[in-house]
C-alpha positions in Angstrom: 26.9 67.3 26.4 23.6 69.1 26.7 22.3 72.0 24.4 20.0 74.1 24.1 16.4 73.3 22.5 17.0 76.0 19.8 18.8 75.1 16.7 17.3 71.6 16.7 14.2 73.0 16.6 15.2 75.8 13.8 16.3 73.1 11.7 13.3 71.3 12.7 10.4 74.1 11.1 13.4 74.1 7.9 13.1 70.4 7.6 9.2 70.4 8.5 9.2 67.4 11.0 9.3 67.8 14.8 11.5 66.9 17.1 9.8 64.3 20.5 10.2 65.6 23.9 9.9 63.0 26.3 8.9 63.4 29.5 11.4 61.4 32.3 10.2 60.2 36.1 13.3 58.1 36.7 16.6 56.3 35.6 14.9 53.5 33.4 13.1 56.5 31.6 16.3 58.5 31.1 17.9 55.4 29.8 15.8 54.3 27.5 14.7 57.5 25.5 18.6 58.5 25.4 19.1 54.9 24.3 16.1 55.1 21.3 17.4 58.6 20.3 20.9 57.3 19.6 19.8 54.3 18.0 17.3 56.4 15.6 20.1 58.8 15.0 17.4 61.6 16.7 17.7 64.5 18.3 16.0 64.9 21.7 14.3 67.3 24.1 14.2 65.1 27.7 11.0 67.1 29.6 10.9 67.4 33.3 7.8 68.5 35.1 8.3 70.0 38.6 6.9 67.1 40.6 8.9 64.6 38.6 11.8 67.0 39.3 10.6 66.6 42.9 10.5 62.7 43.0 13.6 62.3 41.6 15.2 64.5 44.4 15.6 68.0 43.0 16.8 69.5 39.1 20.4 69.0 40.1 20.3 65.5 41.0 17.8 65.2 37.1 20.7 67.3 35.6 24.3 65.1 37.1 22.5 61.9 36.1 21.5 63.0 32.6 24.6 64.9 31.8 26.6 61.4 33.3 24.7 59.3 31.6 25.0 61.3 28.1 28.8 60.5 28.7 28.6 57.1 30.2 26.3 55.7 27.3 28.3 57.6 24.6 25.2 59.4 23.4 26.1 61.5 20.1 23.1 62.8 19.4 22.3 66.4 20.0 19.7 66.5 23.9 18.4 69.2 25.6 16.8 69.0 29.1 13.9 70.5 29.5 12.0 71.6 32.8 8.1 70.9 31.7 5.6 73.5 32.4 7.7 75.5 35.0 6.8 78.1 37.5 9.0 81.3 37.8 10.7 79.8 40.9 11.0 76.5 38.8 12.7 78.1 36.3 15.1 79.5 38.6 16.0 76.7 40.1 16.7 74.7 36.4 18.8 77.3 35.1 21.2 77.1 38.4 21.0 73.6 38.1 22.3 73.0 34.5 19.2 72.0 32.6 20.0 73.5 28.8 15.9 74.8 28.6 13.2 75.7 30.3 9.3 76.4 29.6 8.1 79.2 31.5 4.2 78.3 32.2 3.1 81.6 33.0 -0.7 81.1 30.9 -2.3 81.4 34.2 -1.1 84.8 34.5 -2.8 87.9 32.8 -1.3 88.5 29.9 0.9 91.7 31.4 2.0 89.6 34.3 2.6 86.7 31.9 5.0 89.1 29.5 6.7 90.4 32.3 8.0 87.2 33.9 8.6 86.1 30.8 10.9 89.1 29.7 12.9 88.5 32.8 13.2 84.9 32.2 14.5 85.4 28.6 17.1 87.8 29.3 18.5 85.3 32.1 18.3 82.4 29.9 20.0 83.9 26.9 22.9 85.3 29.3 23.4 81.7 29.9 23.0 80.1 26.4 19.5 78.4 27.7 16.7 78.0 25.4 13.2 79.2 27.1 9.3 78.3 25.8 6.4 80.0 26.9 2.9 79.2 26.8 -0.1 81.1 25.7 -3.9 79.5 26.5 -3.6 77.0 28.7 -3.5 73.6 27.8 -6.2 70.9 28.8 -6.2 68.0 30.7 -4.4 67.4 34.2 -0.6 68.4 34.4 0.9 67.8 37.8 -2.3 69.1 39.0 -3.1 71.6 37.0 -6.2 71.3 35.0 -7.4 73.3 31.7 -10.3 72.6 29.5 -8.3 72.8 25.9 -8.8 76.1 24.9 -7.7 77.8 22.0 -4.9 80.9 22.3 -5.5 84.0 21.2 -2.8 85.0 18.5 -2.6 88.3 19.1 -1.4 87.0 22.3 0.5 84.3 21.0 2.7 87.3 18.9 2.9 89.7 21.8 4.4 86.3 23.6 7.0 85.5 20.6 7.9 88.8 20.4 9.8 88.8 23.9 12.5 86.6 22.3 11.4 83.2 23.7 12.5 80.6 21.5 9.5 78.7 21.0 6.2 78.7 22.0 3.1 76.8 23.3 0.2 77.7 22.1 -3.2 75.7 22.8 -5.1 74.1 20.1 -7.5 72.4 21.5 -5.0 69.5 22.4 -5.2 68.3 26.4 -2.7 66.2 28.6 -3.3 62.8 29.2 -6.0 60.7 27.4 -8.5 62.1 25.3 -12.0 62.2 26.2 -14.8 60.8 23.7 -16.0 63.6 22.9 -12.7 65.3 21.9 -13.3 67.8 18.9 -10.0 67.3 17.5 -6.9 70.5 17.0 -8.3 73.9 15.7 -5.9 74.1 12.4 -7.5 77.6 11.7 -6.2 79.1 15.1 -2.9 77.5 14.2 -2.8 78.7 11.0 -4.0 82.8 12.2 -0.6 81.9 15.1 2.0 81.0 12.2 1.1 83.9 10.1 1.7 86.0 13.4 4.9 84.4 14.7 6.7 83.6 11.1 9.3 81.1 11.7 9.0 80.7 15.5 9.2 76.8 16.2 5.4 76.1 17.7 5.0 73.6 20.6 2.2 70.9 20.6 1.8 69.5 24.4 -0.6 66.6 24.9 0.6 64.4 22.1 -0.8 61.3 23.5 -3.6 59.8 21.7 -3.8 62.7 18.6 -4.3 60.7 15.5 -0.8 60.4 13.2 -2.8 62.4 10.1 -3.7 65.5 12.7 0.2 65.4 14.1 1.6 65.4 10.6 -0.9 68.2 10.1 -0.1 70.4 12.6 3.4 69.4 11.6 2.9 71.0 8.4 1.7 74.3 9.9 4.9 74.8 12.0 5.0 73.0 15.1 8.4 71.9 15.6 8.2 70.3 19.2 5.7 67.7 20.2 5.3 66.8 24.2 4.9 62.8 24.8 4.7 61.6 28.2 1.2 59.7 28.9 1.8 57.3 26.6 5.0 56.3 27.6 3.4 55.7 31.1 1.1 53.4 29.4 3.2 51.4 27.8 5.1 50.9 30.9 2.2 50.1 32.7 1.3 47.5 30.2 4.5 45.8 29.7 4.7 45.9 33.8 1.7 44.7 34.2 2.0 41.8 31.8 5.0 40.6 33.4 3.6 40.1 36.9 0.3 38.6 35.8 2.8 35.9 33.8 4.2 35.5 37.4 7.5 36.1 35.6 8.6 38.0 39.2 8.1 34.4 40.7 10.8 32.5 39.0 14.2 32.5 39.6 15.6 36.5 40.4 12.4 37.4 38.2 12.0 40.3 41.3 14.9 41.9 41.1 14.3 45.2 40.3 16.5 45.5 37.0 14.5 42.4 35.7 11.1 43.5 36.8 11.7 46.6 35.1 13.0 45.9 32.0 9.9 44.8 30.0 8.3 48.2 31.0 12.0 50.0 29.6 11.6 47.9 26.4 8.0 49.2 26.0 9.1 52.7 26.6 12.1 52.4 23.7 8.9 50.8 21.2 7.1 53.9 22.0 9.6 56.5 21.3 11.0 54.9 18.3 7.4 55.1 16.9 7.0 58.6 17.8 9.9 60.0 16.2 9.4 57.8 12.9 5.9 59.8 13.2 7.5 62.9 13.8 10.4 62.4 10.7 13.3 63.1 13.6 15.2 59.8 12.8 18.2 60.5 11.0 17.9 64.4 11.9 20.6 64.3 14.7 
């Protein structure tokens, strides 16, 4: 059974660690981190952005193979799914099709349209038992096509976001999606800091975890966030494992193409990834 995002991530600012979402594109994905969580004895937060939502046919079809799979796998531990970075309509959509949470991305917004939408997307969620993020400052890096530079919220903002009733929020740092350029000035602990004073308790959401070094996660961490966002470095180690595979001609011998054999070295990569990440994170054993 899904839930909502919010009392694992209460219990995660109690318990200072920080629970992993990780971001699915397909069944292998879903399979694995579900697999990893359960193993770990972890709670969960599966993320899905809009265009994988579109690859893999639409939010309901994301939402009957999850919720089947949960069942089917005899998953225990306590998952939410989680549209990533959603527009209005996005979110809309998610809610009718039976995701547990949703992350309104309204940072490109001014701040009055941002509050607004977000206000009407709170009150629908809550009717329904939904947990909702928001996002203030946009994050950097390339998401689905949007591109930010890493800036740093305001947390005046930030508070004027938390106080609609969303149940956690995104606030930027400094951190960026995908990999992180050389030049990379690290997470701004003092704007983090100025946030948690605003907010209090409110879980905080880190997005761009790939590539942050481990002594700036458990940091930040420390300082409240709850909720960190992998989804790059899952794609690597896919990649890698994929890659490896073929270049061994492994897909040459025998059945070595069929797909569930071609596939499995990158699933197995993506279960050595997650299992790392939440040991980083202190979520194993949390469920």
């Amino acid at each position: 059974m899904l839930v909502s995002a919010t009392q694992m991530l209460n219990k995660a600012v109690e318990g200072k660690y920080a629970v992993g979402q990780f971001n699915i594109n397909n069944l292998e994905w879903t399979k694995a981190i579900l697999s990893t969580a359960q193993e770990n004895n972890s709670p969960v937060i599966l993320g899905v952005s809009e265009g994988a939502g579109k690859y893999m046919t639409g939010f309901k079809t994301v939402a009957a193979m999850v919720k089947a799979m949960i069942e089917e796998m005899n998953i225990t531990v306590p998952v939410a799914l989680h549209l990533d970075h959603g527009t209005y309509e996005g979110c809309l959509k998610c809610i009718d099709a039976g995701f547990s949470s949703v992350m309104f991305d309204g940072s490109h917004y001014p701040i009055e349209e941002n509050i607004q939408k977000t206000k009407e997307l709170v009150e629908l969620c809550h009717k329904k038992g939904i947990s909702i993020e928001a996002e203030v400052g946009s994050i950097g890096g390339e998401e689905d096509g949007v591109v930010g530079a890493g800036e740093i919220a305001d947390p005046n903002e930030c508070k004027m976001i938390a106080d609609l009733g969303v149940d956690f929020l995104a606030a930027g740092i400094g951190n960026i999606h995908g990999k992180y350029p050389e030049n990379w000035k690290g997470l701004d602990f003092d704007a983090l800091g100025k946030t948690k004073e605003l907010i209090g308790n409110l879980p905080l959401v880190l997005h761009g975890g790939t590539g942050i070094p481990a002594d700036m996660i458990k940091t930040a961490i420390s300082l409240g966030v709850a909720k960190i966002n992998v989804n790059t470095e899952c794609q690597l180690y896919f990649q890698e494992a994929t890659r490896k595979y073929i270049e061994e001609g492994k897909d040459l011998v025998g059945k070595g193409f069929d797909p569930r054999k071609l596939l499995a070295p990158g699933t197995e990569a993506i279960k050595v990834n997650v299992k790392e990440k939440m040991e980083l994170f202190g979520s194993v054993n949390k469920a």
